[in-house]
C-alpha positions as CSV (number, residue, x, y, z in Angstrom):
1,X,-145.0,68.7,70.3
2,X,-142.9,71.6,69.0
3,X,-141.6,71.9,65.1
4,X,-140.4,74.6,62.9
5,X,-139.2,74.4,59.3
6,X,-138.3,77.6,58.4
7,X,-138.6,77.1,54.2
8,X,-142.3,75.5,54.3
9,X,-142.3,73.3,50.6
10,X,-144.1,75.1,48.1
11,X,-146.9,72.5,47.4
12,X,-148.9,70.6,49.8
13,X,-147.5,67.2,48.8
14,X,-148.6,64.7,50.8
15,X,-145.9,61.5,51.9
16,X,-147.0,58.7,54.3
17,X,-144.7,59.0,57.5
18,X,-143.3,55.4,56.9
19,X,-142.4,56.3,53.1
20,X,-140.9,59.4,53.7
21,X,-137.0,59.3,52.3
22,X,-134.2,58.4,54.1
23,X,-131.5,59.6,50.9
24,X,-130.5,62.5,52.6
25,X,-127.1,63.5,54.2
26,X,-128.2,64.6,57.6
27,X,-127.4,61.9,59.6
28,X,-130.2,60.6,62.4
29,X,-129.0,58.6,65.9
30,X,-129.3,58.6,69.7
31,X,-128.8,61.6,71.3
32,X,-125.7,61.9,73.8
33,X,-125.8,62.6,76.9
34,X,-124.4,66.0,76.1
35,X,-126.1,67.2,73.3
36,X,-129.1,67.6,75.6
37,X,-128.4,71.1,76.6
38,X,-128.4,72.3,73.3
39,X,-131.2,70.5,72.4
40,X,-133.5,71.6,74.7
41,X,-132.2,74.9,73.8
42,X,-132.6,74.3,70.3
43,X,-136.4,73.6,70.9
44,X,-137.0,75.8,73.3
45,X,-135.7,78.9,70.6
46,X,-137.6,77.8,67.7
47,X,-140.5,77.0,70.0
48,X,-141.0,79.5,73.0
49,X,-143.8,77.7,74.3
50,X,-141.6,74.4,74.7
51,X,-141.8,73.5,78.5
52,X,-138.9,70.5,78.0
53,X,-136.1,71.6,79.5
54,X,-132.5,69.7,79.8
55,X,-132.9,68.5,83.1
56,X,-136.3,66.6,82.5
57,X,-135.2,65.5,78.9
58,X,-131.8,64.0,80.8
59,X,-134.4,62.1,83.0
60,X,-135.8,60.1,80.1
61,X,-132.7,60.1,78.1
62,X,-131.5,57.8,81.3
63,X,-134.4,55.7,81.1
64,X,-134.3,54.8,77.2
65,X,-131.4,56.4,75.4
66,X,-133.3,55.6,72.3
67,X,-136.4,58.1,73.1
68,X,-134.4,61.2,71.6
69,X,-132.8,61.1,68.5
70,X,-130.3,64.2,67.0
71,X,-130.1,65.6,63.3
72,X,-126.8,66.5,62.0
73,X,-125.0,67.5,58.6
74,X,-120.9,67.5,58.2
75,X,-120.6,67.7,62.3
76,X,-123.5,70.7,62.5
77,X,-126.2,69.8,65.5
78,X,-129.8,70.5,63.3
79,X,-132.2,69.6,65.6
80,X,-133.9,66.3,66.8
81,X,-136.7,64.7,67.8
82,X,-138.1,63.3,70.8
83,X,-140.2,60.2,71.3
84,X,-142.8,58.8,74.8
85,X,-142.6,55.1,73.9
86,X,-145.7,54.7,75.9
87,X,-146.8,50.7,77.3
88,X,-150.8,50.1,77.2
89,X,-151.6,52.1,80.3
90,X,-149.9,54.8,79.0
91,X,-151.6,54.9,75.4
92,X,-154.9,54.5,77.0
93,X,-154.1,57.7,79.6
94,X,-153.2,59.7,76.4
95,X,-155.9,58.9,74.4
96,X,-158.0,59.8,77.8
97,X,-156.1,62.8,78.9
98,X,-155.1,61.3,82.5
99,X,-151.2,62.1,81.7
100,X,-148.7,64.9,82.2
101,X,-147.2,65.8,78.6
102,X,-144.7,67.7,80.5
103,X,-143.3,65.5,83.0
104,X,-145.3,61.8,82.0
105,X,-144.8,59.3,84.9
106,X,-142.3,56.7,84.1
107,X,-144.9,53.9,85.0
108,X,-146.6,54.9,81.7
109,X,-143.7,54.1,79.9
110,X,-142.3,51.0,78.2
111,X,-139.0,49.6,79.6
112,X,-136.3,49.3,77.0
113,X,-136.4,45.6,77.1
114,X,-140.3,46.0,75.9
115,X,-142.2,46.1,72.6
116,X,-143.7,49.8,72.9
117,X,-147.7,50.3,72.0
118,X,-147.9,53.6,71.4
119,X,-145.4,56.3,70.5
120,X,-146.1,59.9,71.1
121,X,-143.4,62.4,69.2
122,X,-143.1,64.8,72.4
123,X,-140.8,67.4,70.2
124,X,-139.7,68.1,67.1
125,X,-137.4,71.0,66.7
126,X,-134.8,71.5,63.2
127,X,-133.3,74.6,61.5
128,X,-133.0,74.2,58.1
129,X,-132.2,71.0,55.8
130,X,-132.3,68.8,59.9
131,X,-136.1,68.5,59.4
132,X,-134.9,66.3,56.6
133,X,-134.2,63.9,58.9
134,X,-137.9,62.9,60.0
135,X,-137.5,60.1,56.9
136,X,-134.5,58.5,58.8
137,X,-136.6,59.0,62.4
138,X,-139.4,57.1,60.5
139,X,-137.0,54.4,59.6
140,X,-136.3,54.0,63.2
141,X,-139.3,54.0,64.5
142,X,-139.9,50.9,61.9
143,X,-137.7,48.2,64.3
144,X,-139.1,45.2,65.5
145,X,-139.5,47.2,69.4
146,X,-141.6,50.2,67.6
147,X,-142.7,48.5,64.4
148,X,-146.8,48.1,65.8
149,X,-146.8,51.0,67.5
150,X,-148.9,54.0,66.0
151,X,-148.0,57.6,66.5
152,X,-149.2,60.2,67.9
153,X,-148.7,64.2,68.3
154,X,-149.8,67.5,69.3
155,X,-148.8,70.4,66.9
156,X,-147.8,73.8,68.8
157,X,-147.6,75.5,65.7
158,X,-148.7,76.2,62.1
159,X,-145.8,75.0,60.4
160,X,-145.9,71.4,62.7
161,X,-149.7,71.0,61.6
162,X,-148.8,71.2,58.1
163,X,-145.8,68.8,58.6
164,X,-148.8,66.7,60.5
165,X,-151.0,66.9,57.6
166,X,-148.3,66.3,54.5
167,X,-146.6,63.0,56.5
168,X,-150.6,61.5,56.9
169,X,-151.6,62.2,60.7
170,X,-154.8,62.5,61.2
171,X,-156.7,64.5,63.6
172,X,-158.2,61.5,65.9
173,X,-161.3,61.7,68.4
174,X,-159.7,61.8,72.1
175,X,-160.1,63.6,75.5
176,X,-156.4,65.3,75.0
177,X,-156.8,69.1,72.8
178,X,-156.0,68.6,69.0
179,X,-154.4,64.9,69.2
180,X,-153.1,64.0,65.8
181,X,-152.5,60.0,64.9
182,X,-150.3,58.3,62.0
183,X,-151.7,54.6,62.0
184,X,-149.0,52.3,60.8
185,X,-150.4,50.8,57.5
186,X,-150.0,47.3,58.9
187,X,-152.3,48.5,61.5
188,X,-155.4,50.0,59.4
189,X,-158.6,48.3,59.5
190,X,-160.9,47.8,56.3
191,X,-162.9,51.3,55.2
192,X,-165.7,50.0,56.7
193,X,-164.8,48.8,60.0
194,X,-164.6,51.6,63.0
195,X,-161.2,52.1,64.1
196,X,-161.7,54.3,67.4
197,X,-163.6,53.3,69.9
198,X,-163.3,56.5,73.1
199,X,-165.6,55.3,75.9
200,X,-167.6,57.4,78.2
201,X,-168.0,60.8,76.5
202,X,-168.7,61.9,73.1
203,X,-165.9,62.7,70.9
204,X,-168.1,66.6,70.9
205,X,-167.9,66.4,75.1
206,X,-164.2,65.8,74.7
207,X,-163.3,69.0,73.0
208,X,-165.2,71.1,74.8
């Protein structure tokens, strides 16, 4: 996952993912086919350790349209953001580390025509006001195809942990480095009731 916000907020307000606003002017759709150049290189700049280039992003983009979204203002390309709309075998290979976050195989993806279990933001790159926009990303990540699907990132820097942290991911026990989780509300268990279950190894053995 890559992010930068180059004006961090001033107070470590906290704003669940699926509240976060969508009154802003930066306007939030699917990618076309070619804006993907420019934002690969958009994450790729604000991010050097971005390994997504415009080749392999066009190679998802053709398999959902919907998995990369853009972030404009008065005509100006901000940024975007993209999404793994991952089917069961794929969540379960994420949460066990048995998938490529570079190049994922397309059989751990769901098919446009399918409800999606888990969604993995794999980059997030905005100048500016763009990172605005998550709100509006949110609000599509709320129809009926994403609506039960928790989410899921890595931060690659310090600036995309704290946007981790204030939108209410939390740091979940898996086999894959520093996995963060937002659990849709609709999903969350009672207090009291476990809601990970990793077999095998300890979530200790998995970091290690």
């Amino acid at each position: 996952m890559c992010e930068r916000i180059k004006e961090r907020p001033s107070s470590p307000s906290r704003h669940d993912f699926d509240s976060l606003s969508t009154n802003s002017d930066v306007e939030v759709r699917p990618a076309r086919y070619n804006e993907i150049p420019a934002l690969a290189d958009t994450a790729h700049r604000l991010v050097p350790r971005v390994q997504i280039t415009a080749p392999v992003l066009s190679r998802y983009f053709a398999f959902d349209a919907e998995c990369i979204l853009t972030f404009t203002r008065r005509g100006q390309l901000l940024g975007g953001m993209a999404f793994l709309y991952l089917n069961n075998q794929g969540h379960d290979a994420l949460l066990l580390d048995e998938m490529s976050l570079t190049q994922p195989d397309f059989s751990l993806l769901a098919p446009p025509d399918e409800e999606v279990a888990a969604i993995y933001i794999w980059a997030l790159a905005a100048t500016g006001r763009g990172v605005i926009g998550s709100g509006k990303a949110a609000a599509h990540l709320r129809r009926p195809r994403y609506v039960n699907a928790d989410c899921f990132a890595q931060p690659s820097t310090a600036a995309g942990r704290d946007w981790l942290i204030s939108t209410c991911f939390k740091q979940v026990p898996s086999f894959q480095r520093e996995l963060w989780c937002y659990e849709r509300r609709w999903n969350r268990l009672p207090p009291h009731m476990p809601t990970w279950n990793v077999p095998v190894r300890s979530f200790a053995d998995a970091r290690q």
